[in-house]
Structure formats: C-alpha cells, structure tokens
C-alpha positions in Angstrom: 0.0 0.0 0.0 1.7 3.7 -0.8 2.3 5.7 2.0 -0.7 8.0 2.4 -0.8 11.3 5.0 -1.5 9.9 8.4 -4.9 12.4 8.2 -6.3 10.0 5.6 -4.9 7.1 6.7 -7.2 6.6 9.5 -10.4 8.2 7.7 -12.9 6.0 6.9 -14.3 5.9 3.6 -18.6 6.4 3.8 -20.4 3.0 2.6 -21.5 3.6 -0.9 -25.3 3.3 -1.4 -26.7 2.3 -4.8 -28.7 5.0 -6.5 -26.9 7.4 -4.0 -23.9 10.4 -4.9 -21.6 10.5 -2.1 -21.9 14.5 -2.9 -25.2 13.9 -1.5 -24.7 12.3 1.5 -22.2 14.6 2.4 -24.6 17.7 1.5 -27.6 17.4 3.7 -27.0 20.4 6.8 -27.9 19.9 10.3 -30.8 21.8 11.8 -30.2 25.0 12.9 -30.5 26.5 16.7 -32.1 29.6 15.6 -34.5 28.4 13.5 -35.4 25.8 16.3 -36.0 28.6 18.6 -38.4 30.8 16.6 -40.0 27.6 15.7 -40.8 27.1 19.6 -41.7 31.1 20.2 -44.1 30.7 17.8 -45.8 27.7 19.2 -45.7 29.1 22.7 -47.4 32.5 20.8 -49.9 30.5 19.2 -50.9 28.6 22.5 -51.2 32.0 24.4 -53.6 33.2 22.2 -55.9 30.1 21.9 -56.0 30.3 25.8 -56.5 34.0 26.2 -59.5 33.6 23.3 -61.0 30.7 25.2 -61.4 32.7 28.6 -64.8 33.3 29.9 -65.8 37.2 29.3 -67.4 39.1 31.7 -70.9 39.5 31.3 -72.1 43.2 29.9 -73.6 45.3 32.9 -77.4 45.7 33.0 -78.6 49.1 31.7 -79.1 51.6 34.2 -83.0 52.3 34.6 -83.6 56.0 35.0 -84.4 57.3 38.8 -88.3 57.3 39.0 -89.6 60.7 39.8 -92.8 61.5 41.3 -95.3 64.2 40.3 -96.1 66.6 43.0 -99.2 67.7 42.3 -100.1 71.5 42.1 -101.9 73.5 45.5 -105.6 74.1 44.5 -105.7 77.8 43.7 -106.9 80.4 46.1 -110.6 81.8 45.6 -109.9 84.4 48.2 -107.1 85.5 46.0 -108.9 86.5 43.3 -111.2 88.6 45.4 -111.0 92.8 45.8 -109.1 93.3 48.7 -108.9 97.2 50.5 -105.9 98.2 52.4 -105.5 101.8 53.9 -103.0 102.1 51.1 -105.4 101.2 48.3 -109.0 101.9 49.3 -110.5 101.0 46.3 -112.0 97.8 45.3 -113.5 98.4 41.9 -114.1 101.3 39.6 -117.9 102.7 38.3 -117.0 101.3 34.6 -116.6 97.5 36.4 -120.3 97.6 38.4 -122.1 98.5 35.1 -123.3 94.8 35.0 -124.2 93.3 37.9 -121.7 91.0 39.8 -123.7 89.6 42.4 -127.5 88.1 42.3 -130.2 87.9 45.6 -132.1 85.1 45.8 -135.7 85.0 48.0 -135.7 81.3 49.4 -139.4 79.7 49.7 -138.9 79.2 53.7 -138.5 81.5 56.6 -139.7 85.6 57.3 -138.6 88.1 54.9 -137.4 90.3 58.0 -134.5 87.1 58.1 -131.3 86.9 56.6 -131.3 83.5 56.3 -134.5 83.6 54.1 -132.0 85.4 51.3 -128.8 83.9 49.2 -126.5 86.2 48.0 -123.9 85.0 46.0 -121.1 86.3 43.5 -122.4 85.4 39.5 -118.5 84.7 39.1 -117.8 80.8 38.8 -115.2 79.7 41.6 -111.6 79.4 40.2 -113.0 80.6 36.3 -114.3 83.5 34.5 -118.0 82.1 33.6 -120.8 84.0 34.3 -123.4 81.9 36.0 -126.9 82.5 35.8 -130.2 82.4 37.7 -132.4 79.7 35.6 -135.9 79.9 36.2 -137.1 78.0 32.9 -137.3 74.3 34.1 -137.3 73.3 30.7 -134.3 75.4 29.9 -132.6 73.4 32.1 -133.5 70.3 31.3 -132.9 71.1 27.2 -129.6 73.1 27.6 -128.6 71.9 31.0 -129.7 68.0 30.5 -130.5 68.3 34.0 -134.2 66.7 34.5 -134.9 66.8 37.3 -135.5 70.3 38.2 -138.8 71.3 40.3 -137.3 74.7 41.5 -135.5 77.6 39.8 -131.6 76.3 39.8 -128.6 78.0 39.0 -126.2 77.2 36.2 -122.3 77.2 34.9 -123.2 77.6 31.0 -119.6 76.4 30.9 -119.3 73.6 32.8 -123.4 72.8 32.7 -122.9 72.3 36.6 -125.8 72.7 38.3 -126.5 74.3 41.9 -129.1 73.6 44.1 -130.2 77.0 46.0 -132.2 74.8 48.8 -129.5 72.6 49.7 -126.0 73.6 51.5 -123.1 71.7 50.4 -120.1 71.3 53.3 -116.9 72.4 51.8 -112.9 71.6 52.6 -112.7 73.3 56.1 -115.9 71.6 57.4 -118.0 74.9 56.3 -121.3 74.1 55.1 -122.4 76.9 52.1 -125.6 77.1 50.3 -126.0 76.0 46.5 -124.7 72.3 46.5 -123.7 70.8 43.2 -126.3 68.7 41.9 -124.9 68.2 38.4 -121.8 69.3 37.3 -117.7 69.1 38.0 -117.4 72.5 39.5 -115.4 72.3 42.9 -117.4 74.2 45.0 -121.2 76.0 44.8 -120.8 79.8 44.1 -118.9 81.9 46.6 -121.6 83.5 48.8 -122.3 86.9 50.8 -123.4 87.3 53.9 -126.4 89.2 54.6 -127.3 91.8 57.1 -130.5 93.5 57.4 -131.1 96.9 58.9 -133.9 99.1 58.4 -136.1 97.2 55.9 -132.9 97.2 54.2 -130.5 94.3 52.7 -127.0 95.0 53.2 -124.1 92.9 52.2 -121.5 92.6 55.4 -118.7 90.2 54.1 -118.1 88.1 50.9 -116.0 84.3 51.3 
C-alpha cells in the first residue's frame, strides 16, 4: 500500500449506497439553533392566544334604569285670591265702569220671614276658580234642554260652561268643614258659588262680608 498522509490514513471511507452520490450524503446540513428557537416562540405565541381567546368574558352590565320621579301635584288655587281686597293704602275695590253689569244676584228662598237673613242667598255670579258667568235659571225646561238636568222642580242655577248645576235649597259642606248654600247637583265644579253674607237693617238688605 503507498504511504498515504496519516490524516487520511485513519479516515474512513462512507459506505456507498446504490442509487446514492456520495456528494449527496455529504450535502444534507444539520438543523439550525435559531431556527429551532423561533419555531418554539411561535408555538408558545400560538398557544397563548388560543387560551386568552378561550377565557370566559365578563358578562355586559345591565342598563341603568332612569331614577323614578314623582309628580307633586299642584296646591288648588286660592278663591280668596282672586277677590278685591282694600288696604289703607289702596282703598279701592272696583271702579264705576266695572259695576255697570251686575256681579252679584239675591235670591228670596221659599222658607222663613222676609225680616230674616237666612230667608235670602247672596252669592257672587263669578264661577269659583273661572271667568263664567253663572246664571239664575228659572225655565225648568231650559234646564233640562240646555242643562240635560231633568230633574229640576225649582228655579236652579247654572255654569253655562261647565253645565254644573246648583241647588239653592240645599247647603253643600266644603274643605274646612263649612257648610255653604247652593250644592252641586250636576256638574264638575269644585265648589257652589262663593256666597255673601247678609245683614238686614232698616227694611234694608246690606251685604256685610263676601267668602
């Protein structure tokens, strides 16, 4: 055998396979670290973000219902409010072109002596908390064909507004426990008409105080 380097004297030839270079063999690389470890931080990236998406999510909070507020209904209004009031600084109550028409109506009741105040009802032709003009209805049938009030055996008094209806023999009691005369017999008014008190002096009929 010829004397050969003692580098290749020991090196061992590669079996030869059929079909097979030995350029080949000799060709294929190893796998590389790097690539091995973006291979692994991408698996480890793809399994956080299948177990983040399959977390339970909180459930959406309920809609806030709006704070229930109650209506306060409005105070009734006032009737004495919207009466004349005198004061040593203003005297005056009405002027002469206002009492051209008149603004209050006497009635003679059936029952009791003329010399009585109680036998009279005085009462304002204003309709509490409005500005209808009642009226004194002595036409039953009137009433019964404008009114639809039937059952009328005595002059009445009417709201042409309302159609309320007021009784001048019967008293009516009123917030306050005050019993007035001219109780609602048909009608939504609130209250009868707003009465004057009577005084009599003299043979004569003088009005003392208004509600």
């Amino acid at each position: 055998m010829p004397d050969q380097p003692p580098s290749e004297r020991f090196k061992t030839d590669a079996p030869h396979l059929p079909g097979v270079s030995a350029r080949a063999v000799h060709s294929q690389p190893g796998l590389k670290p790097v690539r091995l470890i973006g291979s692994l931080a991408a698996l480890v990236f793809s399994l956080v973000i299948v177990r983040w998406l399959m977390l339970p999510k909180a459930p959406a909070a309920p809609p806030v219902a709006p704070t229930p507020q109650i209506e306060v209904p409005a105070p009734a209004p006032d009737a004495n409010a919207a009466l004349p009031h005198a004061t040593e600084s203003e005297p005056s109550i009405a002027g002469l072109e206002e009492m051209v028409a008149p603004w209050a109506l006497l009635v003679r009741l059936p029952n009791g002596s003329a010399s009585q105040p109680a036998s009279y009802w005085a009462f304002s032709l204003t309709a509490p908390f409005g500005n209808c003009r009642l009226e004194y209805v002595t036409d039953l049938e009137k009433l019964r064909a404008d009114y639809g009030f039937r059952g009328a055996k005595h002059p009445m008094v009417g709201n042409p507004c309302s159609r309320t209806v007021y009784d001048p023999l019967k008293m009516m009691n009123i917030p306050g426990s005050v019993w007035v005369r001219g109780a609602i017999v048909q009608g939504s008014d609130l209250r009868p008409p707003l009465g004057i008190e009577l005084e009599i002096r003299d043979k004569q009929i003088l009005a003392a105080r208004m509600e």
